[in-house]
C-alpha positions, 0 to 999 in steps of 0.5 A: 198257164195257170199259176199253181196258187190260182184261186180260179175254179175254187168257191166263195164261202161266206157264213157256211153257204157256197155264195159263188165259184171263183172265175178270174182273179187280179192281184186286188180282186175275185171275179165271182159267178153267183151260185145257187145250191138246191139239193146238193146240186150247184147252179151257176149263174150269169151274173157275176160280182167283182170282190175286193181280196181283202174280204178273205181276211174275214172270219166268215168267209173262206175258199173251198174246192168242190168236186161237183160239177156246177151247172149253168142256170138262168136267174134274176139278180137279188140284192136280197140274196147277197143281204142274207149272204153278207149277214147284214147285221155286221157292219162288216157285211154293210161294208161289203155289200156296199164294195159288190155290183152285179153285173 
C-alpha cells in the first residue's frame, strides 16, 4: 500500500523543465525515468537516473503532479541533456550531475 505522502507517480522539475516522472523511492533516494516533452505531450524513457533526496532542498528543483498521461518511448541516453537540465553553470548542478548514473 502506498503511503499517502509517496512521491511515486509525481514529476521531477528542474529549472522549469519536466526532467522525469518519479517511479520508486527509498528514505535517501528517487528512482526517476527521463522525460522528454515535445509538444505538450510527455514520453517516458527506459533509462532511469537514482537521485539523492537532498536535491529537492535546491531552489530550482520541485515536484509537480501531472494529469497527462506519459507515453513510453525508446531514445539513446544524453549526458547532454541532463547538463542543460542541471544548469551546469552552478557548482550546485556540477554537484549533482556528478551524484546521477543512467542506467
Amino acid at each position: 500500500m502506498a503511503q499517502e505522502n509517496s512521491l511515486i507517480g509525481k514529476y521531477l522539475e528542474i529549472s522549469g523543465e519536466l526532467a522525469g516522472c518519479i517511479g520508486a523511492e527509498t528514505e535517501k533516494d528517487l528512482l526517476v525515468r527521463r522525460a522528454i516533452v515535445i509538444n505538450e505531450h510527455i514520453g517516458l524513457c527506459e533509462q532511469a537516473v537514482y537521485v539523492d533526496k537532498k536535491v529537492l532542498d535546491s531552489y530550482w528543483v520541485k515536484i509537480v503532479e501531472l494529469s497527462a498521461i506519459p507515453e513510453t518511448i525508446n531514445s539513446v541516453d544524453s549526458t547532454d541533456l541532463v547538463r542543460k537540465w542541471l544548469n551546469m553553470s552552478t557548482k550546485k548542478g556540477e554537484e549533482i550531475c556528478q551524484s546521477i548514473h543512467w542506467f
